[in-house]
C-alpha positions, 0 to 999 in steps of 0.5 A: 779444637780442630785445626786442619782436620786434625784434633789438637788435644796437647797443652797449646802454650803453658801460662809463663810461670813464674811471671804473675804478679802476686795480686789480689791480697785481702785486706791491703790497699793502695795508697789513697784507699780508706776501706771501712768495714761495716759492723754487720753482714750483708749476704747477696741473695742474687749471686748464683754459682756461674759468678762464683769467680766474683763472689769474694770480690763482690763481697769486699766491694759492696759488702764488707764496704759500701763501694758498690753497695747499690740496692738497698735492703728489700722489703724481705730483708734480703739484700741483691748485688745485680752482678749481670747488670750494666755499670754506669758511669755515675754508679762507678763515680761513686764506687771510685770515690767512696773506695780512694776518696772519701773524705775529699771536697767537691769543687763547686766550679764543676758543675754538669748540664745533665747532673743538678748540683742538688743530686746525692750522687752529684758529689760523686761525679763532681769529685771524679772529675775533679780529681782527673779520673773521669771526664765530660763531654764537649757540652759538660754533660757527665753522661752518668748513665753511660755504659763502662767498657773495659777499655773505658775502666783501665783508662779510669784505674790507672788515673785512681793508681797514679800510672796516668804517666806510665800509660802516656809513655807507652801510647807514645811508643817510638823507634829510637831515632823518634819514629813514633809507632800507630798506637790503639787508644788506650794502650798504654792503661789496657796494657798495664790494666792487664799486668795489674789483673785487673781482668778476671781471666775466666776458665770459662771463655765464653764469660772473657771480656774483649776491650770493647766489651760493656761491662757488668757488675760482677767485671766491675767489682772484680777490676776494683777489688784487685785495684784496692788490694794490689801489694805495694810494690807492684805500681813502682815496679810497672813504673820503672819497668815500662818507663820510656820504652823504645824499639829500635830502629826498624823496616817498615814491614817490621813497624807494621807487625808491631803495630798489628800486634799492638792492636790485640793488647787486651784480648783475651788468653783464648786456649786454642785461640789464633782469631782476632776478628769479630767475624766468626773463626773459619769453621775450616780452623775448628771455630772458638767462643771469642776472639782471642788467642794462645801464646802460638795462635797469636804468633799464627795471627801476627805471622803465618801467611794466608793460606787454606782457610786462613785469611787476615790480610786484609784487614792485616795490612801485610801478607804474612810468612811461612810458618805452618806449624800451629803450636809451640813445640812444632812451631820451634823445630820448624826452622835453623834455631837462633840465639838471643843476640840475633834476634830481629824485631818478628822474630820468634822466641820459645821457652821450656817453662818446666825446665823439662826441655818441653817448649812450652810457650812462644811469644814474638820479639819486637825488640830492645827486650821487649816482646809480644806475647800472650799468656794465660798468667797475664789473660791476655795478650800484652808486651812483657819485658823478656830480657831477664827475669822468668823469660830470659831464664826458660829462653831457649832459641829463636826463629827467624820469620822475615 
């Protein structure tokens, strides 16, 4: 990637080792789930190599179970899975039930404007609905053939998890004298979506999801296979570690940079990536597939002041501060270091993930242990708890930007 007319080819920001949820364990399932395996082989014809990263998931979802087995047999005999067609609503209701619910009643008081109770997949809806994953609109219309983004499935697989509360807290994110913080919708199920890997982070970046992003098929079938398979102590662990989490006290430039940030939980981890717009990236920066960001192109797009071809504020809604250097490792010499106890919410913090005295990755401290940050072992941008663990480990210095 080009930046400034100077090619950068060195690693932009390493993926925070250590810090990846162990996920996706064949075989172990959630509390609530009941897989039942079928007894013969179902072998989809239509998944071609390009969806080789969904294959086994597509086949635990629709194969191995029946979730999202729907298409059935050809008249050749041959089965198809459609993974590039566009979920529904009605379809996920289904896959949903099927996958945490099977055996639970329907409540005849729910009924659909759109949806007859005599359809087969009424039962479906009626349940999702029922149990508060999904909802209806203010005419009591199910909207089954809706379309499902990615913000719209987090929201449905934290309500399936039980993290409904959790995700509550963090959308009602406050300083600690109650000032509350603007929050995007959803943060709190696309922040913890992201730490539970529900989203595929694809070596192949032009294939990432945004949150806005409508889903397919094989997305869908990724972001159920890891919700039944997560090991049993990660949703106590999220629960506990994001629980009323509060910043401290702040300027109210400083409140502006967290919420700015806040605004870009769930983009993807982009490698090279410092853009954030759906306008395309200035060709004058070297251009990239998506909007997304590495861990030194978010601090770039949270930070760094206007200058050549860089231009965010507006929509940004502050002018941003001299921090020149694109990537980590310049990043961190660009200024008299700081220490951990002096850090200010804006600041930045840099890390030697190798323990070979590299900085590696960078992230921006918001406060009371918390940072913003992005890396590719979460796919994306998140708030991570840096004050122990892999993060307080490999914490080198800081750098004071405000």
């Amino acid at each position: 990637m080009s930046l400034g007319g100077t090619l950068i080819r060195r690693r932009l920001c390493a993926p925070a080792i250590g810090i990846a949820l162990s996920l996706a364990i064949l075989g172990s399932t959630t509390a609530g789930a009941m897989p039942v395996a079928r007894q013969t082989a179902i072998v989809f014809t239509d998944l071609k190599p390009a969806f080789n990263w969904a294959k086994n998931a597509i086949n635990y979802v629709a194969a191995t179970h029946n979730w999202m087995f729907d298409y059935g047999q050809r008249k050749n005999g041959t089965y198809e899975f459609h993974p590039t067609t566009l979920e529904t609503r009605i379809l996920l209701a289904r896959a949903l039930v099927r996958a945490f619910a099977p055996a639970e009643a329907i409540d005849p008081s729910i009924e659909f404007l759109d949806l007859p109770n005599t359809s087969s997949l009424y039962p479906f809806a009626n349940v999702a609905v029922k149990l508060g994953w999904m909802g209806i609109n203010s005419k009591g219309d199910f909207k089954g053939d809706a379309t499902v983004t990615m913000l719209n499935l987090h929201a449905v697989l934290i309500r399936v998890l039980g993290l409904q509360a959790t995700a509550d807290s963090i959308d009602a994110l406050h300083m600690t004298d109650g000032t509350p913080f603007v929050t995007p919708r959803h943060l709190g199920s696309t922040l913890l979506g992201m730490r539970l890997g529900l989203r595929y982070n694809n070596s192949n970046e032009v294939m990432d999801v945004l949150p806005t992003t409508v889903l397919d098929r094989a997305q869908v079938a990724y972001s159920l296979f890891q919700a039944a398979t997560l090991d049993p102590w990660i949703i106590p662990y999220l629960q506990a570690q994001y629980a009323n989490m509060t910043l401290p006290n702040m300027s109210p430039v400083r409140k502006a940079l967290v919420e700015w940030g806040l605004r870009f939980v769930g983009y993807p981890y982009v490698w090279g990536g410092e853009w954030g717009l759906n306008s395309p990236e200035p060709s004058g920066l070297g251009g990239q597939p998506i909007p997304g960001f590495d861990c030194s192109g978010f601090a770039w797009w949270v930070l760094k002041s206007d200058t050549g071809a860089w231009r965010v504020h507006p929509p940004r809604p502050y002018g941003g501060w001299n921090l020149p250097q694109r990537v980590a490792v310049d990043q961190a010499h660009g200024a008299p270091s700081i220490g951990y106890s002096k850090l200010k919410p804006g600041d930045l913090m840099f890390y030697d993930g190798e323990g070979n005295g590299f900085i590696d990755h960078v992230d921006i401290w918001i406060g009371n242990g918390w940072a913003l940050d992005s890396s590719s072992s979460v796919g994306g941008v998140s708030v991570m708890w840096v004050a122990d663990g892999w993060y307080r480990d490999h914490f080198m210095h800081g750098r004071k930007m405000i």
